[in-house]
Backbone bond lengths (Angstrom), bond angles and torsions (degrees), N, CA, C in turn:
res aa  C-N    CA-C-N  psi(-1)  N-CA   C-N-CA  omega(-1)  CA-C   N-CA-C  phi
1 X - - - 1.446 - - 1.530 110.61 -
2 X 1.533 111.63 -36.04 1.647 94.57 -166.71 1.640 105.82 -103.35
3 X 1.826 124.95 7.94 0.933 115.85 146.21 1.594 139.25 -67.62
4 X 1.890 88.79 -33.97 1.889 119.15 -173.10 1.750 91.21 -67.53
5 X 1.680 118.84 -38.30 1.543 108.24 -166.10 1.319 109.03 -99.10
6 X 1.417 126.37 -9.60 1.435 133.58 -152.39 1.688 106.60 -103.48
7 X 1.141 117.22 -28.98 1.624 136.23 165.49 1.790 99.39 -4.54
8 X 0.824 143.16 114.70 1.691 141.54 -176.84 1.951 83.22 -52.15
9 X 1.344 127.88 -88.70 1.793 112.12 -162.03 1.405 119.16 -39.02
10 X 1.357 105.11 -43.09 1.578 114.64 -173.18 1.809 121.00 -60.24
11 X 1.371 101.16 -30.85 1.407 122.61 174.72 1.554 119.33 -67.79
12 X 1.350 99.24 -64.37 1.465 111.43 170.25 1.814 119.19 -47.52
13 X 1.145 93.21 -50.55 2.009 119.87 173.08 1.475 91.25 -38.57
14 X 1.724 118.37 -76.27 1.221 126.20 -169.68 1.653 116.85 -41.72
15 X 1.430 98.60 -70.98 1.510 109.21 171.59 1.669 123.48 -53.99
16 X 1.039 105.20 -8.95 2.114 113.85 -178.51 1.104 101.40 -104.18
17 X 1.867 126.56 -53.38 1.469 126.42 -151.58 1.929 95.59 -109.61
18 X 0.954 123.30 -31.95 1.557 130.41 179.78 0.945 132.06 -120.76
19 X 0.975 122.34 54.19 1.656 126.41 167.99 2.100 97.79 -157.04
20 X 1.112 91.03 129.62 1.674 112.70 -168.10 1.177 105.37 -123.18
21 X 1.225 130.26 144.39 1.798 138.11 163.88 1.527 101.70 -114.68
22 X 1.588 89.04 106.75 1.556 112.51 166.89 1.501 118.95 -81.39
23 X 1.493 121.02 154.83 1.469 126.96 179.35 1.499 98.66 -102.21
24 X 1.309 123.99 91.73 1.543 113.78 164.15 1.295 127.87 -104.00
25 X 1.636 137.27 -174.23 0.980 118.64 -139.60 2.057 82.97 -100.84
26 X 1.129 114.09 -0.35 1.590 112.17 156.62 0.987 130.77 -87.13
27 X 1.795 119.49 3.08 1.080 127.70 173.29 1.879 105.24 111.79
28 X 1.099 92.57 175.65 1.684 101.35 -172.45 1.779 101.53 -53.75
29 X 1.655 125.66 143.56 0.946 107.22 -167.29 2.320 82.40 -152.31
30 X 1.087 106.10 133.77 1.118 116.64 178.34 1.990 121.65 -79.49
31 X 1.441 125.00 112.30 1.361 93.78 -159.67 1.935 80.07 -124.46
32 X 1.191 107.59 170.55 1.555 138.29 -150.63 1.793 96.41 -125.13
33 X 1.195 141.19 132.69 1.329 125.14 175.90 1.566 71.54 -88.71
34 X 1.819 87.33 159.75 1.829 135.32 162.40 1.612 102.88 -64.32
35 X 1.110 101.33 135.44 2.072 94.80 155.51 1.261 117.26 -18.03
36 X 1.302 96.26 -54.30 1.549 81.13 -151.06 1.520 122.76 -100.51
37 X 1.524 94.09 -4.40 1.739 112.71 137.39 1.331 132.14 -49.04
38 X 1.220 98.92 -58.07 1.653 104.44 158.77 1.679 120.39 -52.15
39 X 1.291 113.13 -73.52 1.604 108.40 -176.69 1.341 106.72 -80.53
40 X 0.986 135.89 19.95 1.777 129.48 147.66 1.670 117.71 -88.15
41 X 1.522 120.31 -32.27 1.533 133.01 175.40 1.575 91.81 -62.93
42 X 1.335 99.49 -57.04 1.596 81.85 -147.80 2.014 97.31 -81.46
43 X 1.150 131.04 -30.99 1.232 114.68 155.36 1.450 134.51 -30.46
44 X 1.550 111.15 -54.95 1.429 130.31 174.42 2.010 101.46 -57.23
45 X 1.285 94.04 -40.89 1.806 95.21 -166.29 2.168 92.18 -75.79
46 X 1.102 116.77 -52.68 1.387 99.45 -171.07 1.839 113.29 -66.43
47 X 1.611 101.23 -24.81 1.524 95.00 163.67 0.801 119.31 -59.14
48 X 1.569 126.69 -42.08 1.698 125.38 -176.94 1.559 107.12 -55.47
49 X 1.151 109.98 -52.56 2.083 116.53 -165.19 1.528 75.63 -74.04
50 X 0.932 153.32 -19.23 1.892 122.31 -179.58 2.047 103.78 -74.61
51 X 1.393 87.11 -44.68 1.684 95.22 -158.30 1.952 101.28 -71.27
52 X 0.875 107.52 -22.00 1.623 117.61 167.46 1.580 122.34 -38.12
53 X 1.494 100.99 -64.68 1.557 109.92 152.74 1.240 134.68 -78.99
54 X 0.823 106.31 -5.81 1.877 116.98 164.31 1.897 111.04 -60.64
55 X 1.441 90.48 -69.13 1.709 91.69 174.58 1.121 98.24 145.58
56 X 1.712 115.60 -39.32 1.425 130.91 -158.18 1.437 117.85 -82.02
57 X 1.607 121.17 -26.26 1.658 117.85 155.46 1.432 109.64 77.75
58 X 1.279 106.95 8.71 1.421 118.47 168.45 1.702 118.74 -97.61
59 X 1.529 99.31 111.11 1.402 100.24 -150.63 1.881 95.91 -100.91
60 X 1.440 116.18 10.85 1.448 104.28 174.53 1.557 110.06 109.54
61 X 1.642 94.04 -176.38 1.842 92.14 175.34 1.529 99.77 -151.66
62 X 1.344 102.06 139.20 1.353 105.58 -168.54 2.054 100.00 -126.52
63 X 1.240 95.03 102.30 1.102 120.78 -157.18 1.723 106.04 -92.01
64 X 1.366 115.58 121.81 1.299 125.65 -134.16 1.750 91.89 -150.35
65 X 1.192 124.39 123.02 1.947 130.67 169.30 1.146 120.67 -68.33
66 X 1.580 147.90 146.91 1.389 140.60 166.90 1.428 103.72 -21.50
67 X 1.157 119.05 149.03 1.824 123.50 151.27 1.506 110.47 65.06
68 X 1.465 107.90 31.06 1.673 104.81 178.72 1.371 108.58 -123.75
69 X 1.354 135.13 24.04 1.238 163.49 -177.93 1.308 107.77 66.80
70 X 1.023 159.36 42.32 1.436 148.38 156.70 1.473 126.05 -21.76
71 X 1.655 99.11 -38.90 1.518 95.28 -175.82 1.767 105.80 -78.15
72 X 1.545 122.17 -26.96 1.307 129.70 166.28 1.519 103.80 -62.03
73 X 1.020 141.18 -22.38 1.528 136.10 -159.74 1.572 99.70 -97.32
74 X 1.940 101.83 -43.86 2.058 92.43 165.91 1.253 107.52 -63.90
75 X 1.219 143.60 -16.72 1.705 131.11 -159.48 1.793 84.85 -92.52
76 X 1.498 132.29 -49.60 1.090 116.44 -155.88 1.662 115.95 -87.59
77 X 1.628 100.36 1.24 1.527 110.28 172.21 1.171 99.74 -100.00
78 X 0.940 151.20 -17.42 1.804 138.88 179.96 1.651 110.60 -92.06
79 X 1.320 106.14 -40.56 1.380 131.13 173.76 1.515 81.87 -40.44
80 X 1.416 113.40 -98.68 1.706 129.25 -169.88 1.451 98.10 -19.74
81 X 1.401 114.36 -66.03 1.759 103.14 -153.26 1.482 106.94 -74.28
82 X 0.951 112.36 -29.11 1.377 114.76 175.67 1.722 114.04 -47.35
83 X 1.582 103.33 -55.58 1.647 110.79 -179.49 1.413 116.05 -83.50
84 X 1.628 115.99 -15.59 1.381 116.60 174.21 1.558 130.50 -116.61
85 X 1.309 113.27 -13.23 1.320 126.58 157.79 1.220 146.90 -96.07
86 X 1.174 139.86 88.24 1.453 152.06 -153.05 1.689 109.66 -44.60
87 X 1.430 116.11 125.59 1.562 101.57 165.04 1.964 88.82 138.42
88 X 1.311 91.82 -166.86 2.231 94.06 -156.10 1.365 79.04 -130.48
89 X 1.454 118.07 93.73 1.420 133.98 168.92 1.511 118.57 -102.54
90 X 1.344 110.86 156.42 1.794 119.05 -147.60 1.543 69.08 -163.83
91 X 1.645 85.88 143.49 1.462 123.67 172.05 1.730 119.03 -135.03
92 X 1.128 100.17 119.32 1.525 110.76 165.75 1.341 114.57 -91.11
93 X 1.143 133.55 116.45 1.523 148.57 167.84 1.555 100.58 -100.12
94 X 1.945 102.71 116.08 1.699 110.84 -171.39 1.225 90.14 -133.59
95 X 1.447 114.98 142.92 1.535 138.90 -178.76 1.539 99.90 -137.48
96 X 1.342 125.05 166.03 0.586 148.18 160.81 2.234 126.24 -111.14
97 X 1.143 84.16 23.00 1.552 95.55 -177.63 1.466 111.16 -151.30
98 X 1.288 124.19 134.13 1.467 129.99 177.84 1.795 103.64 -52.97
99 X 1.743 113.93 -68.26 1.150 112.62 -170.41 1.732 113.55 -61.70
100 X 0.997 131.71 -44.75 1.605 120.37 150.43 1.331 135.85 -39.19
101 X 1.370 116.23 -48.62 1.607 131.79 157.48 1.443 89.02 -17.08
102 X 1.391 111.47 -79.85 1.397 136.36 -161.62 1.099 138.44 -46.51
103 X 1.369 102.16 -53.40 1.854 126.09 154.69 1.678 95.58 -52.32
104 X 1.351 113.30 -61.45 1.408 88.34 -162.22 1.575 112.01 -61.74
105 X 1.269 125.42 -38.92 1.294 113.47 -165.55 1.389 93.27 -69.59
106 X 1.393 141.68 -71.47 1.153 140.92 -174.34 2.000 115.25 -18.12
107 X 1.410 103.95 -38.95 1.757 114.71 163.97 1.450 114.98 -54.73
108 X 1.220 121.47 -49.98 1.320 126.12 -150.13 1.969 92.63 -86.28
109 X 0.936 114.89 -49.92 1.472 113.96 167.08 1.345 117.49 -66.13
110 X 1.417 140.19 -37.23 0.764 143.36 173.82 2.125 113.97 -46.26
111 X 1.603 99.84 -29.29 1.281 118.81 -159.83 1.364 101.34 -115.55
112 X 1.333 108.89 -15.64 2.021 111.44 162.50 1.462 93.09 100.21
113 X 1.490 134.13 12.90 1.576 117.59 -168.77 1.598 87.04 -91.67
114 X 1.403 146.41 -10.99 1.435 131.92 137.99 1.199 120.82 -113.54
115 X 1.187 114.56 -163.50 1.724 104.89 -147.90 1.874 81.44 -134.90
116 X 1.155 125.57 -17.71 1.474 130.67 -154.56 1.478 97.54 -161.47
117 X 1.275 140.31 105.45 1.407 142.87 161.82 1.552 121.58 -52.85
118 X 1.615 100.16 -50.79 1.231 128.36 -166.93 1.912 96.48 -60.63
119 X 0.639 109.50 -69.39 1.736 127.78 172.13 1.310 121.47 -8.39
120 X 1.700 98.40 -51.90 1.634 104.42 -146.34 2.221 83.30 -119.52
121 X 1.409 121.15 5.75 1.196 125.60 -173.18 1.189 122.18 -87.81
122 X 1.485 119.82 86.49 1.679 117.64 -170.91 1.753 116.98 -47.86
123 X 1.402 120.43 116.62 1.420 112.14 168.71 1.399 137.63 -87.35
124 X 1.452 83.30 -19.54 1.927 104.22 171.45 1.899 117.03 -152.34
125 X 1.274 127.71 156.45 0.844 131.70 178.94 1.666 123.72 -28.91
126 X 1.486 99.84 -36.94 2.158 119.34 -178.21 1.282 89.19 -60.60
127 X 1.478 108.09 -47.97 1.887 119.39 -147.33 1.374 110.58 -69.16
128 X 1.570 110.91 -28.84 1.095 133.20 -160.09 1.647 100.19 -85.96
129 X 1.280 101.58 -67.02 1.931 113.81 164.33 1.817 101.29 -22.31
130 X 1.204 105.59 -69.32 1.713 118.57 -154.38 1.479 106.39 -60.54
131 X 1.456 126.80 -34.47 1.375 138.63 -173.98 1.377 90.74 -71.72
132 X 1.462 106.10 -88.81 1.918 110.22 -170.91 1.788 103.43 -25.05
133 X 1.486 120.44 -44.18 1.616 101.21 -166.12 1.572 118.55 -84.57
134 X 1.852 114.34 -7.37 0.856 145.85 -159.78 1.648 85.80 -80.51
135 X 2.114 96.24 -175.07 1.412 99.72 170.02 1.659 120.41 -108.22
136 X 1.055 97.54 50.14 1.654 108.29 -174.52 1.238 104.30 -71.86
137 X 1.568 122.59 152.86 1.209 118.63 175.39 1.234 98.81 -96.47
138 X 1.543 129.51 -46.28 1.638 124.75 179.11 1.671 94.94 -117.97
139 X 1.564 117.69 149.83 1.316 134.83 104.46 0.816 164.62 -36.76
140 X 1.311 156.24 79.05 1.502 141.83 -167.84 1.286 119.56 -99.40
141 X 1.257 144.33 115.25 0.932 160.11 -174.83 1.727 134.96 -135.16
142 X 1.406 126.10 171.09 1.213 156.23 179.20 1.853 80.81 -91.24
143 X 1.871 92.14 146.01 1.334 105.69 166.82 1.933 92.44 -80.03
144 X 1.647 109.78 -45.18 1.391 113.92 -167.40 2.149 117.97 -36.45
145 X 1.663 97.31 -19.28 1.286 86.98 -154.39 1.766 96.87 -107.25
146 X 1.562 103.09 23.19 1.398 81.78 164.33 1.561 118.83 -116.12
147 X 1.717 107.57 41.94 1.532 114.80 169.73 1.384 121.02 -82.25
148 X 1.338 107.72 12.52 1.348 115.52 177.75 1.581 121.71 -124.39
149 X 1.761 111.64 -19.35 1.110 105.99 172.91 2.148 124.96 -86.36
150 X 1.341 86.27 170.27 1.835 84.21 167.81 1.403 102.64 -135.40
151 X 1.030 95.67 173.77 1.760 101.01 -179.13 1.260 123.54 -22.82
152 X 1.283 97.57 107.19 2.421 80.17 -163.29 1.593 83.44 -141.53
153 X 1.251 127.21 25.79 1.676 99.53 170.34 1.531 111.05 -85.74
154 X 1.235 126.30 178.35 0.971 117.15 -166.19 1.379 119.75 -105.18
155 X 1.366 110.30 129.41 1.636 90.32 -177.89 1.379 143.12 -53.14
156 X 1.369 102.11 145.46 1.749 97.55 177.03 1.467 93.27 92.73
157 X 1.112 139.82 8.42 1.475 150.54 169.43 1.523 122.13 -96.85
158 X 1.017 136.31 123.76 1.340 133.96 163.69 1.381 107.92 -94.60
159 X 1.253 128.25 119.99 1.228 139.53 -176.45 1.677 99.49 -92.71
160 X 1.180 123.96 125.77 1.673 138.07 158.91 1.751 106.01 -98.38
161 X 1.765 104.89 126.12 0.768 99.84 -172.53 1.478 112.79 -120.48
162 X 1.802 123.63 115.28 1.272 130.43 -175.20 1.268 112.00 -102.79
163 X 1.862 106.47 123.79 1.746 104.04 165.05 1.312 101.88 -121.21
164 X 1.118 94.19 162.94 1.797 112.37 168.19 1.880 109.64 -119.33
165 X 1.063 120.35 157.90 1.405 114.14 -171.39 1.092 124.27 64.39
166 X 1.974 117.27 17.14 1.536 117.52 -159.13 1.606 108.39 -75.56
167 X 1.388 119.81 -3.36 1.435 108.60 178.49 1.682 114.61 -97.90
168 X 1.394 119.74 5.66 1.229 135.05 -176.40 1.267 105.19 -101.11
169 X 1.537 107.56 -76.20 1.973 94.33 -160.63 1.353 103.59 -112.66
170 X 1.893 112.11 3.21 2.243 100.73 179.82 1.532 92.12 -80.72
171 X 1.447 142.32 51.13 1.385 93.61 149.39 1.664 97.26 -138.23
172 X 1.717 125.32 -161.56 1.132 135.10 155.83 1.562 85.51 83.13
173 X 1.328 130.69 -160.25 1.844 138.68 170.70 1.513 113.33 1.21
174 X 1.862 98.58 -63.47 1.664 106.23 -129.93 2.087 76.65 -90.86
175 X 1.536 128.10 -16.07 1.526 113.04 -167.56 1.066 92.26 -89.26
176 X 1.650 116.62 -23.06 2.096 105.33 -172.26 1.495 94.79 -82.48
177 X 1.247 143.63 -15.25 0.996 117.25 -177.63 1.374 103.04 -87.82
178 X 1.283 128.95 -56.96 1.540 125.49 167.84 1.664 104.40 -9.13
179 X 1.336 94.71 -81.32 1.365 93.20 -171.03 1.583 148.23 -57.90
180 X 1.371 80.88 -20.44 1.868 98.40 171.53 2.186 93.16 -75.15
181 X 0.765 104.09 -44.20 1.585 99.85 -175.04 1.430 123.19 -71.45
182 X 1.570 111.39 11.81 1.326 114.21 -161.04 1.709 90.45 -135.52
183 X 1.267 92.20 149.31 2.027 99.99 -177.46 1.400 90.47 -69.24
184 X 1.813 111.20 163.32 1.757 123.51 -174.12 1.292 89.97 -80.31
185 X 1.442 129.05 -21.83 1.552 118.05 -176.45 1.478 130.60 -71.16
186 X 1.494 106.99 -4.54 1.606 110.54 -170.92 1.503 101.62 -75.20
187 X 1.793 106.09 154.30 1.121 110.81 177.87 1.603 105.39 -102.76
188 X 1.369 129.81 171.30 1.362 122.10 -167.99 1.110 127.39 -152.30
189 X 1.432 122.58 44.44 1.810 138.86 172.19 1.069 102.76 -48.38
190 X 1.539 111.95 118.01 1.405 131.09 175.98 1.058 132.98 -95.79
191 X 1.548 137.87 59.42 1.266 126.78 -177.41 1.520 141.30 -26.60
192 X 1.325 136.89 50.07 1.647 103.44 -107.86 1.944 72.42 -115.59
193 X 1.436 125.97 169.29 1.371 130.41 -157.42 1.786 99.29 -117.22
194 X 1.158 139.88 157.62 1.201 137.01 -138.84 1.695 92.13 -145.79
């Protein structure tokens, strides 16, 4: 273990790209991604830079069990590309559940990757439109509320697109509509829960 974690790149990686200081209700608390936090981000992230030049913007699925942090695994994959990949990246975070919606956004603030939850939290389909064209760095949203938008990200934006629950409610209606409302260029690592 402390050769596999101790590696001089691998170390630094950990300590730069995975490790977050959360606000909990015990107070500030320092967390470490899991293995398989680690080699699922950065899998999901080199799938993404493959599918880029492809055309197809399908960045994979990184398939993750109840209670194995997923919502820590979107903070430590956006986190990364954000500080290590060049370019004006936007994230959609899609659930299919109010109380998840919630948890997840509630994570990402919790961990400082926004500054305001409330802000960047689509409440309806309009709300949802106005953010994506806006200068938000993330979204959070309902898959339900994008039956109302159309192409509204903003240009000059690469939108990354994260779901959770993607084998439950992204497909059939609520994924064609997603997808008709979303540029062909988005990439789309799926955390999705089992």
């Amino acid at each position: 273990m402390l050769r596999g974690t101790c590696e001089p790149s691998r170390i630094l990686g950990i300590v730069e790209n995975f490790t977050v200081f959360s606000e909990l209700k015990a107070g500030l608390v320092k967390i470490i991604a899991q293995n398989h936090q680690f080699l699922g981000v950065n899998n999901a992230i080199a799938a993404m830079l493959k599918a880029r030049p492809a055309g197809h913007g399908r960045g994979g699925v990184f398939w993750q069990t109840q209670g194995s942090g997923k919502s820590l695994a979107m903070v430590f994959f956006s986190q990364k590309i954000l500080r290590k990949v060049p370019g004006d990246w936007r994230f959609a975070v899609v659930t299919d559940r109010v109380e998840l919606d919630d948890q997840i956004t509630r994570t990402f603030a919790a961990c400082g990757a926004v500054s305001d939850a409330n802000a960047c939290h689509a409440a309806s389909g309009a709300h949802l439109k106005e953010l994506l064209a806006g200068n938000n760095r993330y979204v959070f949203t309902l898959i339900h509320n994008f039956q109302t938008t159309e192409d509204a990200v903003r240009p000059g934006a690469t939108l990354i697109v994260m779901t959770d629950e993607a084998h439950r409610g992204q497909y059939d209606t609520l994924a064609v509509n997603m997808r008709s409302a979303l540029p062909t260029r988005c990439s789309s690592p799926s955390p999705a829960r089992r």
